[in-house]
Each structure stands twice: as structure tokens, then as C-alpha cells.
C-alpha positions in Angstrom: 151.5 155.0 73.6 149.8 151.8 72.4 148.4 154.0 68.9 152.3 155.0 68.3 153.1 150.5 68.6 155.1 151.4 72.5 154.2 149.2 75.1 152.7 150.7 78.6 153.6 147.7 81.0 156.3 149.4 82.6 154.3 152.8 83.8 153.2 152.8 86.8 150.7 154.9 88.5 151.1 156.5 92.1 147.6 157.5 93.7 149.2 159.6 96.2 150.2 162.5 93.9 149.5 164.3 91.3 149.9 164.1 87.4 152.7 166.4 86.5 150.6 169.3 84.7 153.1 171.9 82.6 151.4 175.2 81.4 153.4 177.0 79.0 153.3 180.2 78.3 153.9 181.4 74.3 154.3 184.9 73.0 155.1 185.8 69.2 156.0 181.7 69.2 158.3 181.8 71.6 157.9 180.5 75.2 157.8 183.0 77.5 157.7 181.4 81.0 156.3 177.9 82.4 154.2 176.7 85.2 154.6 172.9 87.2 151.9 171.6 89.4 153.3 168.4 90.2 154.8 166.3 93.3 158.8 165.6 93.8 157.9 163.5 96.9 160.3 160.0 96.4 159.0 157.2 95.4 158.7 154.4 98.1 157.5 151.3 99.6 155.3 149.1 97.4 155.7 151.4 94.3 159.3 151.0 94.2 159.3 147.5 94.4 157.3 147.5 91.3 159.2 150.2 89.6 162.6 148.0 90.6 160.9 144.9 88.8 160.0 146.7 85.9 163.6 147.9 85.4 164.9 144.7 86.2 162.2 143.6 83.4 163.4 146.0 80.3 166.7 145.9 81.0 166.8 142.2 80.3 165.7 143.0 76.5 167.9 146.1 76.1 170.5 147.2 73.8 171.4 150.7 75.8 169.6 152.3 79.0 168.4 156.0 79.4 167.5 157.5 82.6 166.2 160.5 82.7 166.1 162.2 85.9 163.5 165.3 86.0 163.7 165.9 89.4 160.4 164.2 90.2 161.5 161.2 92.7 161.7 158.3 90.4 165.1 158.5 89.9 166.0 156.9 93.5 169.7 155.6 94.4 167.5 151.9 94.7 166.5 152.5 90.8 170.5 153.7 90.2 172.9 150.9 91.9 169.7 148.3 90.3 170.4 149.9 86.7 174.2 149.9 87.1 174.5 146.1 88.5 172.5 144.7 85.7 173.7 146.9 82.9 177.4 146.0 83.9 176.7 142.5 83.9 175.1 142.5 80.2 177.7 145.3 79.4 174.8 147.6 78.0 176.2 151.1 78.1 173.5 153.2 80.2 173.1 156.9 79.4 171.9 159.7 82.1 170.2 162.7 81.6 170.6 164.5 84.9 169.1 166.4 87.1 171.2 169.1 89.6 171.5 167.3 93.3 171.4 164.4 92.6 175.3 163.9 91.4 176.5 160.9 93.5 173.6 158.5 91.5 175.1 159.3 88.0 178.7 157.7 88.5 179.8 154.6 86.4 177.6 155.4 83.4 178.9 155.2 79.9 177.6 158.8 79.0 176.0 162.1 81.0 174.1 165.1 78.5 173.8 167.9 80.8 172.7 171.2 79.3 175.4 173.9 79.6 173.2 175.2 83.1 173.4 172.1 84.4 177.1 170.9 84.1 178.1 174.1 85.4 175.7 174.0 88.2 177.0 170.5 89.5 180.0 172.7 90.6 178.0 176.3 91.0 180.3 177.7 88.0 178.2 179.8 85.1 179.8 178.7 81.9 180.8 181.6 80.1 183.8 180.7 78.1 185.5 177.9 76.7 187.8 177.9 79.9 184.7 177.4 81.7 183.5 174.6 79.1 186.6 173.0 79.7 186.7 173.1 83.6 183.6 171.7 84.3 183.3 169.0 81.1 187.0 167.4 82.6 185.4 167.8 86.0 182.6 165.8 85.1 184.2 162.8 83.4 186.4 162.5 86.4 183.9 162.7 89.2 181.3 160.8 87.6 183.4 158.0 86.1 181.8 158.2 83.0 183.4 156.6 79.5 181.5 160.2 78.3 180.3 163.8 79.0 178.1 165.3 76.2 177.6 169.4 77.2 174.9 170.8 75.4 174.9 174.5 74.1 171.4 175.3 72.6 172.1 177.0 70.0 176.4 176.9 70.6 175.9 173.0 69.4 177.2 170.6 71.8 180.7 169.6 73.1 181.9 166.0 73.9 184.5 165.0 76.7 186.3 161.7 77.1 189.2 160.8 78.6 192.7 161.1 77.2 191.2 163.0 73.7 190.4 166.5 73.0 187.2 167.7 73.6 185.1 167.4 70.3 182.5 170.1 69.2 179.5 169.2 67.2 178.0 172.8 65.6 174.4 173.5 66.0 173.0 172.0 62.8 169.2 174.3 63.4 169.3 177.5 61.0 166.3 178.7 63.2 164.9 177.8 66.6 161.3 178.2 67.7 161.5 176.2 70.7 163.8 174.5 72.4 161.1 172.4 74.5 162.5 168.4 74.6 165.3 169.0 72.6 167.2 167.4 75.5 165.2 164.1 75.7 165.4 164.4 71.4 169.5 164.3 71.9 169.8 161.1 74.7 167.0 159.0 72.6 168.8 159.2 69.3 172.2 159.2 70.7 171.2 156.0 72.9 169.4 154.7 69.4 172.5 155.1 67.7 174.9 153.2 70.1 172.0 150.7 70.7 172.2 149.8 66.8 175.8 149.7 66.8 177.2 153.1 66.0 180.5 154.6 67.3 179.9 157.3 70.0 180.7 160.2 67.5 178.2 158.5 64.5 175.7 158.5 67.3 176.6 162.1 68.3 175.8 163.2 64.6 172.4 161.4 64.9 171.1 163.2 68.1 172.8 166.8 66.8 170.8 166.5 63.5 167.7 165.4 65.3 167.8 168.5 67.7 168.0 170.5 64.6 165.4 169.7 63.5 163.0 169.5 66.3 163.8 173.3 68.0 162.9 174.6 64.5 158.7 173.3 66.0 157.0 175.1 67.8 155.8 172.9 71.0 157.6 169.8 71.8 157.9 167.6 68.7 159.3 164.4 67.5 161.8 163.8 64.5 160.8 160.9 62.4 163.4 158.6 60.6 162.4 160.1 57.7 163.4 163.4 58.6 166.7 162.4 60.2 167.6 160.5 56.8 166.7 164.2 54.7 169.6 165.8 57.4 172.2 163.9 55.7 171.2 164.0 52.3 
């Protein structure tokens, strides 16, 4: 992190468990299947104190918040009502990437970017038409209190929800797609960076769909450099 200019102050490290190790499996360039060794134990005691502080910490500096919930622990309701308090009080719009189970820590926040399994799974509904889309991208926006509900589709684009408009499709800018490996954490980065620099939700939106484009055309997980966002447009 320090050779790419990213500070390391805020990470934290649990002696108790494991580093998450994912072996991925690649066949004719496509992956195939994954492995996890890792530990989804909660975070607790003295670490969370220190993980609490370090939120309270970057938050103080920020222009928009992600959280990103894999499933792993971190992502406590402690962390959750900490992030919402302070972003509400500096009105910095916090974004959530989530994680299925753990609905009740999302609500309040100013945009949620499930993947098409995950928003249907908050209400154990396969999406499988646009009826389906609809259902559970309304359902969303309502439970969760959220200003925003970004679906995305892989390969179907994405497909954004707020209240009192229409639901807004973005098409799938990628003309091929090698892997689709972080092209989730690609979409909530830019569209936080875009909202962050002062970008309607929509502008922002155009900004993380470009950006997935181009990074599901690599094979591994990749990251899309200004440079190559700027080409999208041209």
C-alpha cells in the first residue's frame, strides 16, 4: 500500500485468526471455482475499540464512506451505528456494499450495490425478470431507508432505484468479459469517488459502469487507472 502513496494506519491486525487466503481456480481464462481459508469469527474486545477509533479517525477527513461487508466480522453493528452518527453529522453520504444476513446494519445509508444474487437473496426471490428486478430493487429502498439502490447485473449492466423516479438502467459498457473478479469493489470505489468529487449520483453511476467495463475485460482482479476511465469517454 505505501509503494501505490495509500496510507496503512488504519489496518489492523488480529493474531487470533487467520489471513484470508483465496485460491482460484482458472480454466481456458475463465474462473472455474474458488477456495476460502479464512475466519468469520466477529471482531471483539480490544480490536474493536481500535477498529472504532480508526473509523472515527478517517471519517473525520472524508468526502464519502464505503463499507464493504465480505462476510468476515468486521462489519459489526458497533462499526455501523459509529459510521452512521458521524457521517450524519458531517452529512457525508456513506455507501454499503453488502453482505446477505446482515440487513438490519445497512439502513439509513445514502446508497446499497448488491449484485443481482444478493438483492434478491435479502428477500429469498431469484431475479429472473424485470418484475423480479423491480420487486426487490423498491423493496430495498424502502426497507433500508436508503436515498439509493444500485442492482448490478454482470453482464445485464446495472439498474438504479430511488424513490419517487423510475428505475434507471445503465447498459453493460464491457464488449468481452474474462473475469468478473472485484468488479463489485471497482463499481462502489468509483461511484463513491465520483460523489466524493462532487458528481450527481447518475455522473457517478457512468464513472463506476465504465470502470467495470473495463476491468472484467482482465483476467485476475485488476484496477482501472484514470487514464483508462478518461479513454471510456472519449
Amino acid at each position: 500500500m505505501k509503494t501505490k502513496g495509500l496510507s496503512s494506519a488504519s489496518i489492523l491486525a488480529d493474531p487470533r485468526r487467520p489471513t484470508t487466503e483465496k485460491i482460484r481456480i482458472i480454466a481456458h481464462s475463465q474462473q472455474v471455482v474458488r477456495a476460502d481459508f479464512e475466519s468469520a469469527e466477529p471482531i471483539r474486545d480490544a480490536l474493536l475499540g481500535r477498529l472504532l477509533l480508526a473509523v472515527k479517525k478517517a471519517i473525520a477527513g472524508a468526502n464519502a464512506v464505503i463499507v464493504s461487508d465480505y462476510g468476515k466480522g468486521v462489519v459489526a453493528e458497533e462499526v455501523m451505528d459509529l459510521v452512521r452518527k458521524l457521517c450524519g453529522r458531517r452529512d457525508v453520504p456513506f455507501l454499503i456494499d453488502p453482505k446477505e444476513g446482515h440487513f438490519s446494519l445497512y439502513r439509513g445509508a445514502f446508497a446499497v450495490t448488491p449484485n443481482k444474487k444478493e438483492a434478491g437473496g435479502f428477500y429469498n426471490r431469484r431475479i429472473r425478470s424485470d418484475e423480479d428486478l423491480d420487486f426487490v430493487g423498491r423493496s430495498l429502498l424502502r426497507d433500508l431507508e436508503a436515498r439509493a439502490v444500485l442492482v448490478t447485473r454482470g453482464e445485464d449492466g446495472m439498474t438504479l432505484f430511488r424513490e419517487r423516479a423510475r428505475p434507471r438502467h445503465f447498459a453493460a459498457r464491457a464488449s468481452e468479459v474474462y473475469d468478473v473478479t472485484g468488479a463489485g469493489d471497482t463499481v462502489i470505489s468509483v461511484l463513491a469517488a465520483g460523489l466524493a468529487a462532487g458528481g450527481t449520483i447518475h455522473e457517478a453511476i457512468e464513472l463506476a459502469n465504465a470502470a467495470a467495463g473495463i476491468v472484467i475485460r482482465e483476467l485476475g482482479t485488476a484496477a482501472v487507472t484514470g487514464e483508462e476511465l478518461e479513454a471510456a469517454f472519449r
